[in-house]
C-alpha positions in Angstrom: -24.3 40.5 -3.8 -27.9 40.1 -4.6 -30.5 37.3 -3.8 -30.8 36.2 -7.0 -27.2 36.3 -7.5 -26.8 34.0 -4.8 -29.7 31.6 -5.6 -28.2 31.1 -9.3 -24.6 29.9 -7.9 -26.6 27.6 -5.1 -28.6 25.7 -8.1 -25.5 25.6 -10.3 -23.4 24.7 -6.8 -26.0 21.8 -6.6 -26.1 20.8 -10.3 -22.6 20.5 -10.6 -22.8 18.7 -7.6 -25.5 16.2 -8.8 -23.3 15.6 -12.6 -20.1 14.6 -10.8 -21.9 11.6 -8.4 -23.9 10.9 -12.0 -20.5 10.9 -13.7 -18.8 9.0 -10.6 -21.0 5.8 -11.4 -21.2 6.0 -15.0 -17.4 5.8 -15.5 -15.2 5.8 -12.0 -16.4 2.4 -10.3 -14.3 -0.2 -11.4 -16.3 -3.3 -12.3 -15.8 -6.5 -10.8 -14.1 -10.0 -12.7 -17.0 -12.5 -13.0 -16.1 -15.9 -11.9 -15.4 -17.1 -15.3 -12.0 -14.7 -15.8 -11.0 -15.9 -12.1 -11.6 -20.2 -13.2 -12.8 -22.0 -15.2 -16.0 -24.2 -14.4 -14.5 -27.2 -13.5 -12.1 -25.7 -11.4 -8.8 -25.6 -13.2 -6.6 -22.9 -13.9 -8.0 -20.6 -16.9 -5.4 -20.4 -19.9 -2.6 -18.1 -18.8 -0.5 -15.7 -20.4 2.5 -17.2 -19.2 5.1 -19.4 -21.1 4.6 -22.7 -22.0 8.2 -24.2 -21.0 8.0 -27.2 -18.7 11.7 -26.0 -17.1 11.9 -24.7 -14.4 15.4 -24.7 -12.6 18.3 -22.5 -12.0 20.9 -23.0 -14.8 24.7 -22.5 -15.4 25.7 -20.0 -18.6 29.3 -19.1 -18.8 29.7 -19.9 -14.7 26.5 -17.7 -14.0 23.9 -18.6 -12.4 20.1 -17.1 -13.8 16.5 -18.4 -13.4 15.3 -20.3 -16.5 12.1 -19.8 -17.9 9.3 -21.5 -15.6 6.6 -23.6 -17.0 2.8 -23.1 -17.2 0.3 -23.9 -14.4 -2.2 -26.5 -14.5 -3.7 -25.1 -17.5 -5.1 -28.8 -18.7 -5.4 -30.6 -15.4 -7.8 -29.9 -12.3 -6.3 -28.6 -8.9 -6.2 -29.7 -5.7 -8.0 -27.5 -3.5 -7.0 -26.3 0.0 -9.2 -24.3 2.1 -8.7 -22.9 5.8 -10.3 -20.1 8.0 -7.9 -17.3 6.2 -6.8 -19.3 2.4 -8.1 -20.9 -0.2 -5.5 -21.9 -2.4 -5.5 -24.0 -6.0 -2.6 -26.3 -6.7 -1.4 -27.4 -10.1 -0.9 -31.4 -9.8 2.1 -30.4 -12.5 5.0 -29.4 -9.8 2.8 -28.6 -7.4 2.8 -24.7 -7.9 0.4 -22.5 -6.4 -2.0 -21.2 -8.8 -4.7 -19.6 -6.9 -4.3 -18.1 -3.9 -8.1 -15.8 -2.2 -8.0 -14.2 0.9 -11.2 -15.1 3.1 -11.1 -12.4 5.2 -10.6 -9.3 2.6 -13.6 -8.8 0.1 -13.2 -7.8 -3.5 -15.2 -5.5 -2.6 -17.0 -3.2 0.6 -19.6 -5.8 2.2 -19.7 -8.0 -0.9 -19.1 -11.8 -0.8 -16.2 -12.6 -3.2 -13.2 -13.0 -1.3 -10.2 -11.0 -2.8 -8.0 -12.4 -4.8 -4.0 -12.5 -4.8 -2.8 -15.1 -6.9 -4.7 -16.2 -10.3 -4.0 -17.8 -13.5 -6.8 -16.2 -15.2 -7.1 -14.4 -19.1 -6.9 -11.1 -16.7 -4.1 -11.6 -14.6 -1.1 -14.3 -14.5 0.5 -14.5 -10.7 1.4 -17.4 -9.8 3.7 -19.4 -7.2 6.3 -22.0 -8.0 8.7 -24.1 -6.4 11.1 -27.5 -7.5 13.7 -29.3 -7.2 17.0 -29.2 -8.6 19.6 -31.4 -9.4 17.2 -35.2 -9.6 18.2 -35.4 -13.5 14.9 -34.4 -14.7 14.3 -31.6 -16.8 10.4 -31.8 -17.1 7.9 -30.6 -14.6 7.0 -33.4 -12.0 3.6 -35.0 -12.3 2.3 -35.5 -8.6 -0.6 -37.4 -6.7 -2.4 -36.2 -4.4 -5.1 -38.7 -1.9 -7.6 -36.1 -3.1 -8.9 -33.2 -5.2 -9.7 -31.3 -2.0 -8.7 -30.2 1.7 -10.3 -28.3 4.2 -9.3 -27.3 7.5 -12.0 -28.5 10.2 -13.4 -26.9 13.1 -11.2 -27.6 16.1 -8.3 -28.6 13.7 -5.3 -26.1 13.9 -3.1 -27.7 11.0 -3.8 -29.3 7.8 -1.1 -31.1 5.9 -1.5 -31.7 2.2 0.7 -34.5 0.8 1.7 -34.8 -2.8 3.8 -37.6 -4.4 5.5 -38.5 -6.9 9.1 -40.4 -8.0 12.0 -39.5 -10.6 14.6 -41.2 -11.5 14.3 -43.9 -8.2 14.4 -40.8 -5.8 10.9 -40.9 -4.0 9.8 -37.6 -2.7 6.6 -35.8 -1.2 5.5 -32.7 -1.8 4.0 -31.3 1.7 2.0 -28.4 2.1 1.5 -27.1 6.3 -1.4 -24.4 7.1 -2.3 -23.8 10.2 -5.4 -21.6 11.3 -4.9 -17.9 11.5 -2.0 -18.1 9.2 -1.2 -16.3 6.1 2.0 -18.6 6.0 2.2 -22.0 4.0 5.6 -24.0 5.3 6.5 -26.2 1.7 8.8 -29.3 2.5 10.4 -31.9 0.2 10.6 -35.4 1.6 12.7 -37.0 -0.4 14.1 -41.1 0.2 16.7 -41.7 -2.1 16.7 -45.0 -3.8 18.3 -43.8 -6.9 22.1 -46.0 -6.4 23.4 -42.9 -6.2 24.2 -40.0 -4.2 21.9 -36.8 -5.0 22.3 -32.9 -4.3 19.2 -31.4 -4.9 18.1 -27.9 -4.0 15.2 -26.1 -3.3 13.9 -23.7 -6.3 11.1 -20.7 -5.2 10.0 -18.1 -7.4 7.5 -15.7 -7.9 5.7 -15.3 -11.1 3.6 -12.3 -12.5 2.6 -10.2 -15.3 2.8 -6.8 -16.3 -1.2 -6.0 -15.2 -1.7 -3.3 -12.8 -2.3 -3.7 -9.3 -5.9 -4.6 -8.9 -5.8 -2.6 -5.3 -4.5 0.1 -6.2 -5.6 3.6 -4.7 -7.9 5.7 -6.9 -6.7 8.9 -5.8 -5.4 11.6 -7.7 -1.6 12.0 -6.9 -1.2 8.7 -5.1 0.6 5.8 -6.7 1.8 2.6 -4.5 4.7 0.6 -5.3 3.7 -2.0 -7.8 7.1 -4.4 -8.3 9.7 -7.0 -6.5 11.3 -6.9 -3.4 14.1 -8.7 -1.9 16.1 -9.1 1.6 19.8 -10.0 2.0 22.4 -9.8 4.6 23.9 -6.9 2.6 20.7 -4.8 1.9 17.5 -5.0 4.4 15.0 -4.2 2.1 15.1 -3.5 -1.6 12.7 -3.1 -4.1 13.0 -3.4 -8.1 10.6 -2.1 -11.1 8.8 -4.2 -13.5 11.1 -2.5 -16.1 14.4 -3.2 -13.9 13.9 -6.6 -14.1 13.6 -6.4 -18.0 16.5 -4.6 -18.6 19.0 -6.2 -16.3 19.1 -9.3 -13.9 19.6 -9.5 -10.7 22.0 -12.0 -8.8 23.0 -12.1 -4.7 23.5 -14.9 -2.5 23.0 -14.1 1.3 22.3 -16.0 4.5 18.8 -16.3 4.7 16.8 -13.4 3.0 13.3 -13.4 1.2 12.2 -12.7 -2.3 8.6 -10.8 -2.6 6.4 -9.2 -5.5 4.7 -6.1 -3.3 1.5 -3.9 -4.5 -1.2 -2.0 -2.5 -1.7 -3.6 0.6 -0.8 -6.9 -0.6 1.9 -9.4 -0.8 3.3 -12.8 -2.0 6.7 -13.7 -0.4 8.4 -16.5 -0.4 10.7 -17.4 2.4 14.1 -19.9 1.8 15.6 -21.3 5.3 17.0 -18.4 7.1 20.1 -20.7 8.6 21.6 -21.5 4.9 23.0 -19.9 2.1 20.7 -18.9 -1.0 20.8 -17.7 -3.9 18.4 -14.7 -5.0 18.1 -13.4 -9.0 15.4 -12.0 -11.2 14.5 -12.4 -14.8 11.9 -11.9 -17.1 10.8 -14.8 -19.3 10.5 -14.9 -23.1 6.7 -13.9 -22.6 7.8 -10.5 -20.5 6.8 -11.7 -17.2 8.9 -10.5 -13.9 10.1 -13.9 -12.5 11.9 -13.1 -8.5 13.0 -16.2 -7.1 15.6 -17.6 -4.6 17.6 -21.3 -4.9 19.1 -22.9 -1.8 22.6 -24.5 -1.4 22.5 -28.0 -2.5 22.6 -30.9 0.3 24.0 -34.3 -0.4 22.2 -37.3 0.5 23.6 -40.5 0.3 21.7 -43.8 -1.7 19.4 -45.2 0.7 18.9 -42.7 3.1 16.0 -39.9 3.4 16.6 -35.9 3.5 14.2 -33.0 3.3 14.3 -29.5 1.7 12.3 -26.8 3.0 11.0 -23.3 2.3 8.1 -20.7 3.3 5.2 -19.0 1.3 3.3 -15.9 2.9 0.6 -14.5 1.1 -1.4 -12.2 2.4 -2.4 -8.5 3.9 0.7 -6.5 4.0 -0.1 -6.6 7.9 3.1 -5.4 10.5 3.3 -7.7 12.8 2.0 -10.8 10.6 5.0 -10.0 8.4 7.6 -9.6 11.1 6.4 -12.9 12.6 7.0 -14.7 9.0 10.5 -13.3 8.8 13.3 -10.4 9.4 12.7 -7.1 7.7 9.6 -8.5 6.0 7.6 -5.9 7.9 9.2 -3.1 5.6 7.3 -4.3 2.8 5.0 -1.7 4.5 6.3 1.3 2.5 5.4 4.8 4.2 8.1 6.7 2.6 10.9 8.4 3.0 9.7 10.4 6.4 8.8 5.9 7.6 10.4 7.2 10.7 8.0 9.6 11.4 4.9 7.5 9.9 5.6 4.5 11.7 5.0 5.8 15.7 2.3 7.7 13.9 0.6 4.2 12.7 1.8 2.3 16.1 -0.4 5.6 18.1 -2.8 5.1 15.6 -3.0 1.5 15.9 -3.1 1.3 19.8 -6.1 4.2 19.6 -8.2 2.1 17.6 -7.5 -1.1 19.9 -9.7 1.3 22.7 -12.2 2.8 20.5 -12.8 -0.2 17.9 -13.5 2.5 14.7 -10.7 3.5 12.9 -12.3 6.6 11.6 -12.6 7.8 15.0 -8.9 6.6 15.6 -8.2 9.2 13.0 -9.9 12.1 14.5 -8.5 11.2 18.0 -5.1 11.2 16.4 -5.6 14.2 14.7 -6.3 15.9 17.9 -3.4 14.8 19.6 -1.2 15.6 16.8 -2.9 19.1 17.0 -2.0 19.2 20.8 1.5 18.5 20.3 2.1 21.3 18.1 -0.5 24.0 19.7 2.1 26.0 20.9 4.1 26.0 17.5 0.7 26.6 15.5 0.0 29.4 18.2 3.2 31.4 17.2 1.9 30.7 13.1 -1.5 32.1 13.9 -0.5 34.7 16.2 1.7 36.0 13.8 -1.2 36.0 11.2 -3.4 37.4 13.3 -1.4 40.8 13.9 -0.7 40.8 9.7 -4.5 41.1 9.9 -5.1 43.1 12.9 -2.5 45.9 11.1 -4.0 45.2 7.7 -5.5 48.8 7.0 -2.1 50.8 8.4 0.1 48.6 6.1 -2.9 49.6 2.9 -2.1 53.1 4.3 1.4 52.9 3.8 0.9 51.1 0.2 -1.1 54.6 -0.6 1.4 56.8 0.5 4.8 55.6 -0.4 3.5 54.3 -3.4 6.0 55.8 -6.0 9.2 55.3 -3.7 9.6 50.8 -3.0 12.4 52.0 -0.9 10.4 54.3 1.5 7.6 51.7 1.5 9.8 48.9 2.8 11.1 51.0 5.4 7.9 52.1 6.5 6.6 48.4 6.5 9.5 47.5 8.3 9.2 50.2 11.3 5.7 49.1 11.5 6.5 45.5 11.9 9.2 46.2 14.3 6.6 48.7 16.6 3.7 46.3 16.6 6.5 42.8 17.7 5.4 41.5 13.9 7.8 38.5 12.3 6.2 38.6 8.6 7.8 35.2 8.8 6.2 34.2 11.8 3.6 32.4 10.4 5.5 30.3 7.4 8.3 28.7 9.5 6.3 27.1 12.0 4.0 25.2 9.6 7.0 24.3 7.8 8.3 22.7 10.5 5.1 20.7 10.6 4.9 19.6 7.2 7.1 16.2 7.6 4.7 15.2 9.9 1.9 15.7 7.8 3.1 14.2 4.9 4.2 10.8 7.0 0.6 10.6 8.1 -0.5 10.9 4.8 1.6 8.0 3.5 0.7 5.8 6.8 -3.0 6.5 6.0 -3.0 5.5 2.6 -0.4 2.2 2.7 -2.3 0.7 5.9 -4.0 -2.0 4.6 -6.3 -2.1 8.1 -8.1 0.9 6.4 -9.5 -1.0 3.7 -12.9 -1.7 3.7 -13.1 -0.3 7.5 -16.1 1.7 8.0 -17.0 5.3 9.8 -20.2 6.3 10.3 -23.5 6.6 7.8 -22.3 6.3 4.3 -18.9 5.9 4.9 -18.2 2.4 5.0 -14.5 2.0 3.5 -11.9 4.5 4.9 -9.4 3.4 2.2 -12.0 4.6 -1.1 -13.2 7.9 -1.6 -16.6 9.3 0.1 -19.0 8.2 -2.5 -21.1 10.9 -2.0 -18.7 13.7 -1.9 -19.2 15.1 1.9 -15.7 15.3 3.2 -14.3 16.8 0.6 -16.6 19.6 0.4 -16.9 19.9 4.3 -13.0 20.2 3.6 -13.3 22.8 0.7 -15.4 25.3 3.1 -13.0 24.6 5.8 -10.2 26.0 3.9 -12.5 28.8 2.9 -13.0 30.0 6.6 -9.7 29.4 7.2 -8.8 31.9 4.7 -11.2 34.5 5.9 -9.1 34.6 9.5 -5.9 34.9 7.4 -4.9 38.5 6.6 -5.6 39.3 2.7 -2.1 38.8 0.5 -1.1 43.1 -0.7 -0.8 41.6 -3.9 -4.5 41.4 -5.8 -3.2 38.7 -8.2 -2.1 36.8 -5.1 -5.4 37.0 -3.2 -7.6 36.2 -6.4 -5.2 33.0 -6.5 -5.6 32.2 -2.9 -9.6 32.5 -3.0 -9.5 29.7 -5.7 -7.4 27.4 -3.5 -10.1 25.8 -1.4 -12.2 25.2 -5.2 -8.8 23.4 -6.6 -8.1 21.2 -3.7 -12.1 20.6 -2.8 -11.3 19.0 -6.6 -8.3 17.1 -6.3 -9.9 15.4 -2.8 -13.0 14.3 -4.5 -11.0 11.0 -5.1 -8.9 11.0 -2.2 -9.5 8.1 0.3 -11.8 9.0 3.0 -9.8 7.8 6.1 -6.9 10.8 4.3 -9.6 13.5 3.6 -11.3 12.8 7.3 -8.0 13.9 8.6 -7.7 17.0 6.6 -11.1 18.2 7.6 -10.3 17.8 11.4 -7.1 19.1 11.1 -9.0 22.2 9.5 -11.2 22.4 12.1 -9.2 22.0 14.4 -7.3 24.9 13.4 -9.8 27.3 12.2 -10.6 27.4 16.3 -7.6 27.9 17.9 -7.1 30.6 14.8 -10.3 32.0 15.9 -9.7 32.3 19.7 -6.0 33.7 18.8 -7.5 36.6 16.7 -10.1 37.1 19.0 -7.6 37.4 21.4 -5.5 40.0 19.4 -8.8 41.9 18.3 -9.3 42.4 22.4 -5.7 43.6 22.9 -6.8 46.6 20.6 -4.1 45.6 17.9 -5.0 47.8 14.7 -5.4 50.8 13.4 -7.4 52.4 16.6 -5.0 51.6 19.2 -3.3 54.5 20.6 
């Protein structure tokens, strides 16, 4: 090739290089909700999308029990706001549903200052929370007080109680609302004193509200796609998730000892929590406006005219986060979804996790990672490259015995054959061993891109969110040349169709990583590394043994 062959491809190399970051910011960032979709300026919940019933309670049709459609949120009152060190949450005076629910601690977006939001009753997204009572005679959302339009927990406070109060039909009851600092996890109790003349049965109603939108956390990778939908946990199944379009087409009923109800999307959650010690009731439905309602009721508990009882349940809403979520309840922790291989991904992640408690960089917990996992299979990889090192080494005898057994396939697979067997050559010995690696691979591929403690965690230079692809392109084309030396130490494919195919490999997946996350493409390009030198010292190994066509 001449000089000014190879100065034309190096200016269109770099011009196509300099059109995809121009195109990357012209039409690939995704633009961030003003304040106005998020509230309104007084504070209030914006105008949702969701229905405009004032029900909400679990009702009896032919002896079956379903959720009824729920009512809208504080779309005409202000909410009480609630602030600690990890929430700050709007509640709807109307019922007292959640409404708003931002996570301090976990930006919109990579060193910005808007805090990320989970819950919103906005014109862009309708998620909310709700919870009642059932079974006080009233039909109609209940109007409650609160002592003020705003809480906030203090430094050197650990708990802040929010009381809301109200009365229906001679039963007085109070709404409470526990945080506590460092807590994703808001504990709901009804405090009820019943001076009704009568002898109630109320129960406890949760559910989980949302739309159709897409999940504004979603991965922008090509190929990747995180579960966006419901989840629930019984005493007959541990974990279970349902489709948007499940819930359309047919509801869902199970009553189990304790359990949870959640609605799940990248590296997010909303749960809510029932008592773990009674019986509840769990069911999905979607309401006349198409939204996916998941909600649990619990067993209703007499109390007598005069005397005072209190229903209770649990809210967590927050980073899907291991051991937060195993804390808040059982099996709540599989909300973290690596896959079918989680058995594989999930000592993978605690490895991972345990690294990065020593170094404090979680890029570097990924290269460190990737060299173990390197280590543990050195001697399997050896046998691959080995293998493909002697397919090289014998490269020009096997084109010699293309050339002269041409016209007879049978003679030239006989010939191969005795050459294989004379030079200790499995053609197969470098497939199955990377086979057998491939579960492992793809587990750490799911574990990097459904751990949430990857998002907006920085690396080094430009890299500053491991969860988003490399603005700038590096890695992937650091990748893309590592698969091209890589090839180079492989032996050429007999077939030229084949090796024209195998040469465009490292162009078509330098292409699809563009938009990979970083954190995933990092460990690809150390893997690649890693391998292109114990690939090189193998073959230089064979090269000395005088494997080849010279060797006498």
């Amino acid at each position: 090739m001449d000089v000014k062959r190879i100065v034309l491809y190096l200016a269109l190399a770099v011009v196509g290089y300099l059109m995809i970051i121009q195109w990357n910011q012209d039409y690939h960032e995704p633009q961030a909700p003003t304040s106005a979709e998020v509230q309104t300026d007084n504070g209030s919940a914006a105008q949702p999308s969701g229905s405009d019933d004032e029900t909400l309670q679990f009702g009896q049709t032919q002896s079956t029990t379903e959720l009824q459609d729920s009512s809208a949120a504080g779309t005409d009152q202000s909410t009480i706001n609630v602030r600690t060190d990890l929430l700050d949450l709007k509640i709807s005076p109307k019922g007292g549903d959640i409404v708003y629910a931002a996570l301090l601690d976990h930006k919109l977006r990579v060193n910005g200052d808007q805090p990320y939001v989970l819950l919103e009753n906005s014109s862009k997204r309708f998620y909310i929370l709700q919870s009642a009572l059932q079974g006080l005679g009233n039909d109609k959302r209940l109007q409650l007080k609160a002592d003020k339009p705003s809480y906030r927990l203090q430094d050197g406070q650990d708990t802040l109680v929010v009381n809301l109060s109200g009365e229906v039909n001679g039963v007085k009851l109070v709404k409470r609302f526990t945080l506590v600092r460092d807590s994703y996890q808001v504990k709901v109790d009804y405090l009820l004193d019943n001076q009704s003349g009568q002898t109630i049965k109320p129960s406890f109603i949760g559910l989980i509200k949302r739309d159709n939108s897409e999940d504004p956390s979603k991965a922008q990778g090509m190929g990747m796609s995180s579960f966006l939908g419901a989840a629930y946990s019984t005493d007959e199944s541990r974990y279970e998730k349902i489709k948007f379009e499940d819930i359309g087409k047919q509801n869902f009923q199970q009553t189990s000892m304790g359990g949870w109800v959640a609605m799940l999307q990248h590296y997010f959650i909303s749960a809510w929590i029932p008592p773990q010690d009674t019986q509840n009731l769990f069911s999905t439905r979607s309401d006349r406006q198409g939204n996916n309602i998941i909600g649990f009721k619990t067993d209703s508990s007499g109390i007598a005219n005069g005397d005072k009882g209190e229903l209770s349940g649990k809210v967590y809403l927050g980073p899907k986060i291991q051991s937060r979520l195993e804390a808040a309840a059982p099996n709540l922790d599989l909300a973290v979804d690596f896959g079918w291989l989680w058995f594989i991904a999930q000592p993978l992640f605690w490895l991972l996790d345990h690294i990065h408690d020593l170094v404090g960089n979680w890029g570097v917990s990924i290269i460190l990672l990737t060299v173990m996992i390197k280590a543990a299979f050195f001697k399997l990889s050896a046998t691959a490259y080995r293998s493909m090192a002697k397919m090289r080494a014998v490269g020009p005898k096997l084109q010699q015995i293309r050339e002269q057994y041409a016209d007879d396939r049978q003679k030239l697979s006989q010939a191969m054959m005795e050459l294989y067997r004379k030079e200790k050559i499995n053609p197969m010995g470098g497939c199955l061993p990377i086979l057998v690696q491939m579960p492992v691979f793809i587990a750490l591929y799911w574990m990097l891109m459904e751990s949430v403690e990857l998002r907006h965690a920085p690396f080094i230079l430009w890299i500053n969110d491991l969860s988003v692809k490399d603005p700038f392109f590096v890695l992937p084309i650091l990748m893309g040349i590592s698969m091209f030396v890589q090839q180079l130490l492989n032996p050429t494919p007999p077939d030229p169709m084949q090796a024209k195919v195998m040469k465009m490999l490292p162009i078509v997946f330098t292409f699809f990583f563009l938009w990979f996350p970083a954190g995933l493409v990092l460990y690809w390009l150390v893997n690649n590394l890693l391998s292109i030198l114990q690939q090189w010292l193998i073959t230089r190994g064979i090269e000395k043994e005088g494997l080849g066509p010279d060797k006498s």
